[in-house]
N, C-alpha and C positions, 0 to 999 in steps of 0.2 A: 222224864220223857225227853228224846233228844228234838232238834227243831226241825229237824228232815216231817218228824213223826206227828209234831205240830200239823205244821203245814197240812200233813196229808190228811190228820183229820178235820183241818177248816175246810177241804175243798171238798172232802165227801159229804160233808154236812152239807157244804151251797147246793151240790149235784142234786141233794133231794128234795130241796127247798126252792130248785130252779124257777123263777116266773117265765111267763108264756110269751108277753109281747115287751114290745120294746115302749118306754118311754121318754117323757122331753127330758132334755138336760140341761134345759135351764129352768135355775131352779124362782118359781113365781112366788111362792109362800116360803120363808123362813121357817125350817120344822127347830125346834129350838129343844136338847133335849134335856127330861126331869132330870132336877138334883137339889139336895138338899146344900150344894153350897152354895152361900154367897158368892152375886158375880158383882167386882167392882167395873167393869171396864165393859162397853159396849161390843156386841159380838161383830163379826166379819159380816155382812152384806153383798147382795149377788153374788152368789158359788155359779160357776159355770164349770162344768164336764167338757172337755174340749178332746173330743175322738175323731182321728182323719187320717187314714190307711193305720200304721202302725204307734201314730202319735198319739199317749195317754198324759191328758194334764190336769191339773183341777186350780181355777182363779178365781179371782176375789175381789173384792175393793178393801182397802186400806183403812183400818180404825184409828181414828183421829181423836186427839185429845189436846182440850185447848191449855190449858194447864201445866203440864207436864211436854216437857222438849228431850224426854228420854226413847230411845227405841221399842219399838212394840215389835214382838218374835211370833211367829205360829206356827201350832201343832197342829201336824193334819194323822188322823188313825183311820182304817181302814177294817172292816169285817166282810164275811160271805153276808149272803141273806138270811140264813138260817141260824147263823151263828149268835150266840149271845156275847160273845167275847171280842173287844176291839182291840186294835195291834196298833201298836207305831209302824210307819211308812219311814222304815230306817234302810239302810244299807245291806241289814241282813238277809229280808225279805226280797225288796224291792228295787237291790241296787241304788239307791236313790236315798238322803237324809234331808226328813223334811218335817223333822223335830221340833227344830228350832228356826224357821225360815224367817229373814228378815226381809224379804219381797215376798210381794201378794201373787204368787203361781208356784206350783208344786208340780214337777214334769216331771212324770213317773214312766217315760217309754222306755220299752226294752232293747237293749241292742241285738237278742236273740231269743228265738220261741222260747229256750230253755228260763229266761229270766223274767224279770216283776210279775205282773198277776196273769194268770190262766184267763188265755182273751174267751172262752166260751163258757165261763161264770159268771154270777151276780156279782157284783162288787158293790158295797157302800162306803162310801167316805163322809168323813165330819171334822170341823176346822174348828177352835178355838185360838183370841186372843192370849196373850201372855207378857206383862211387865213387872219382872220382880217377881213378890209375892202375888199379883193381881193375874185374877183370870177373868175371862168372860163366858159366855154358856155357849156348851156345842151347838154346832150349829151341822144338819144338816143336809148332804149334796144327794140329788138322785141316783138311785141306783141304774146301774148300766153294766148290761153285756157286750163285751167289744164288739164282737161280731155281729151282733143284732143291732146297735146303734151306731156305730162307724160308719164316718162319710167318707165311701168309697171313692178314691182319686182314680183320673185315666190311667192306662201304661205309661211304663217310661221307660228311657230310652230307646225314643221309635228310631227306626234304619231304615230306610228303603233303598233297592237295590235294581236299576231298569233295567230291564228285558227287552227283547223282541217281541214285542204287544203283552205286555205283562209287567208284571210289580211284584219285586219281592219285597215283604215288610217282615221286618223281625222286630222284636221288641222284649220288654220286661214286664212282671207283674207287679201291679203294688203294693206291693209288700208279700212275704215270706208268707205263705199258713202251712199246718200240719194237715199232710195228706187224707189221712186216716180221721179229720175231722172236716174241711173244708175244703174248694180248690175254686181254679176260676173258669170261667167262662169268658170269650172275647169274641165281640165282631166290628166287622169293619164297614164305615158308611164310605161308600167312594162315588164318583162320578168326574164325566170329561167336563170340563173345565166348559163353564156354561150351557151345561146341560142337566139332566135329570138326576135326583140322589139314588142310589140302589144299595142294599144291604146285602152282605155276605151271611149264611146261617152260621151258627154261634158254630165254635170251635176250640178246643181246648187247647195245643199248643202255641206255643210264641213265637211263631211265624206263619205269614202263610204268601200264597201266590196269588195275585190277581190275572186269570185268564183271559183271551177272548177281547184284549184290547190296542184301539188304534195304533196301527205305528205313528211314531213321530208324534203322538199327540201330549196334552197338557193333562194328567187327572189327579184329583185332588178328593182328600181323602181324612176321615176322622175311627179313633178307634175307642171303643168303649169296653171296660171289664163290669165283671158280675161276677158278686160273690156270690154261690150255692153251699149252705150246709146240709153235708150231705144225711146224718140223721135226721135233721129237723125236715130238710125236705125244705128249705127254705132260701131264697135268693135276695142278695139285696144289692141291685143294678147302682152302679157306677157314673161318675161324668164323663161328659166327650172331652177327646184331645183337641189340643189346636189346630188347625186346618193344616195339611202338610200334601204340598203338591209336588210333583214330580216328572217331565217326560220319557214316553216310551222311547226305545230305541226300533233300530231294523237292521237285518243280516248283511252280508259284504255283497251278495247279488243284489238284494234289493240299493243298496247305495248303490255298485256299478251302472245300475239300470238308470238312478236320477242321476249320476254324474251325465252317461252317454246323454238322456232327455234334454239335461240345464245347457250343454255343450249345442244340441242342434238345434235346441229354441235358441239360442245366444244367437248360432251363425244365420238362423234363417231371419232373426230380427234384423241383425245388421244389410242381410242382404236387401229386406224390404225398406230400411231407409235408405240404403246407396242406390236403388235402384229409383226410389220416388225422385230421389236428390239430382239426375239426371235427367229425369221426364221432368221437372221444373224447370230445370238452366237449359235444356233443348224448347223447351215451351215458351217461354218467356226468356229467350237470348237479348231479347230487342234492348227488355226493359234491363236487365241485367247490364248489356255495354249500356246501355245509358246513367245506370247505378255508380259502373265504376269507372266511367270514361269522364278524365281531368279537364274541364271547363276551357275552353278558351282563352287566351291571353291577349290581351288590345296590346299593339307595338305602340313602343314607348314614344314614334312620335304623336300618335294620336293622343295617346297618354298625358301628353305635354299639353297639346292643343286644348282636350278636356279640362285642363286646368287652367291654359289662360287660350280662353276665345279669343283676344285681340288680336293674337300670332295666326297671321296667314297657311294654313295647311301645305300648298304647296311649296312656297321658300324654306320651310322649316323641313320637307321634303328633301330637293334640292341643298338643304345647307347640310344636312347629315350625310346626305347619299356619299363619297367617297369614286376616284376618277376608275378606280380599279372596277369597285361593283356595277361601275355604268359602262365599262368596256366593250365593244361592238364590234362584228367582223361583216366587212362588206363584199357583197356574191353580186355579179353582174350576170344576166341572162341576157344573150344572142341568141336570135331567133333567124331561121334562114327557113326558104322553099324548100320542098319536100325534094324534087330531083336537083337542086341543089345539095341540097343535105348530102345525098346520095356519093353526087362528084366530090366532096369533100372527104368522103369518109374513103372512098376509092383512095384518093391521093394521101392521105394519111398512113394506108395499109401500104402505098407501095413505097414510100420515104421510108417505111420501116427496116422493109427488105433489101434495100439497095445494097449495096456493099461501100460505096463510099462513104456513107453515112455509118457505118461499125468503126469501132474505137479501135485505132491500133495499135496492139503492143510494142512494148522496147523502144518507141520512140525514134524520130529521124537519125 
């Protein structure tokens, strides 16, 4: 029988033998399994299943031996639930050789739906030591269906894209499922940036538009998947992303509009302080020359005097003063009777007229 054919009858065996619900994966009791050989060496302790979107691992703690400073290896094997027959967890199978593993984890993820185990089967695994000749007793791990016990991570690689009052968010799912078995479901928590949370209804592509939102505003937003299997009829919700904010935008009128508004709030601010700034300095002019009007200066010969009182004020007057600055022109006032005045002013006008009294040219 070739191992294509293997294969396909361990999975029709699990198919029929499928359990209902999902259990813990970590494992509380050591199921330890019958055999008539002797085990020299202590078995592995805490098996833990470690399922989380597409990542299948199974870990352990390390058997220690005080005696011997040789390396301890582990085989890990794997069966359906139905099956009576266990495999090695080699390369052929599972992509993956974990035969002979000298660290305590056995990461059995696949790089494609096509490869390791069928994520919508039972799967059991069981671990034994191994040094030389020496083994230890299987031991083992709870069974698990990927899809019913995987801890489903957010989207990834979220985008957002601003709009004019709107959000576009694109994103991915996590991880790959077959259509025709599983898909997902995504919504998104949003809200303006201190304000109320609101939910989007569930939707199934990897993008969507947030409508109906402020311009210019701050909103912030988380997005959660759900896996739904779609025969089982069965959903198993996901975590939230990290909070991821973003502002709206608005159209080229709506800017032209707040540039014209910021431009005539600007000019009418300025005009309301140029225009207070002038009903002050016309109001209080007084106090203002008083503000910037330069104090008085005492002449220096006071100056002098102030420093030494014994010096007489006025000689120290007098000794600076100079003959120039004290230079004087003297005006006599004659005073005559009114009909005096008169006859004088007569003969004045008529000395002016005479003719012997004009200057004569050319000379004698």
């Amino acid at each position: 029988m070739s191992q294509n054919e293997q294969r396909k009858n361990r999975i029709q065996g699990s198919r029929k033998g499928r359990l209902c619900g999902p259990q813990s994966l970590l494992l509380g009791r050591l199921n330890v399994a019958p055999s008539d050989t002797p085990f020299q060496l202590p078995a592995p302790r805490n098996l833990k299943v470690h399922l989380y979107n597409a990542q299948q691992a199974l870990s352990w703690e390390p058997v220690s031996l005080n005696n011997d400073t040789r390396l301890v290896v582990y085989q890990v094997q794997y069966k359906y639930s139905t099956s009576s027959t266990w495999y090695d967890v080699n390369r052929k199978d599972s992509r993956v050789d974990c035969t002979n593993l000298t660290g305590t984890e056995c990461n059995f993820t696949a790089n494609s739906l096509s490869e390791g185990f069928p994520r919508h089967f039972n799967i059991t695994l069981r671990l034994r030591a191994k040094l030389g000749d020496l083994v230890s007793a299987w031991v083992k791990a709870p069974w698990f269906e990927h899809y019913r016990n995987a801890t489903i991570g957010p989207p990834e690689d979220i985008w957002v894209t601003p709009e004019e009052g709107s959000l576009i968010i694109s994103f991915s799912s996590p991880f790959d499922v077959p259509a025709s078995v599983a898909f997902f479901w995504y919504y998104v928590y949003y809200w303006e940036k201190g304000g109320s949370k609101q939910v989007t209804h569930r939707f199934r592509s990897n993008f969507i538009t947030l409508n109906d939102l402020k311009p210019l505003r701050v909103y912030c937003f988380q997005l959660k998947a759900e896996l739904f299997l779609a025969k089982e009829n069965i959903s198993r919700p996901g975590h939230l992303s990290n909070i991821s904010c973003s502002e709206t935008t608005v159209d080229a009128s709506t800017k032209l509009q707040q540039v014209i508004l910021i431009s005539m709030g600007t000019f009418l601010l300025l005009s309301v302080l140029v225009g207070a700034c002038l009903f002050l300095v016309l109001k209080y002019r007084g106090l203002v020359k008083y503000w910037f009007h330069s104090a008085p200066s005492i002449p220096s010969q006071i100056e002098e005097y102030l420093k030494d009182p014994a010096q007489p004020i006025l000689d120290a007057l007098d000794k600076d003063s100079s003959p120039k600055d004290d230079a004087w022109d003297s005006v006599s006032i004659v005073s005559f009777p009114e009909n005096k005045q008169e006859d004088i002013l007569q003969n004045t006008l008529n000395q002016s007229t005479d003719p012997s009294h004009q200057p004569v040219e050319g000379g004698p």
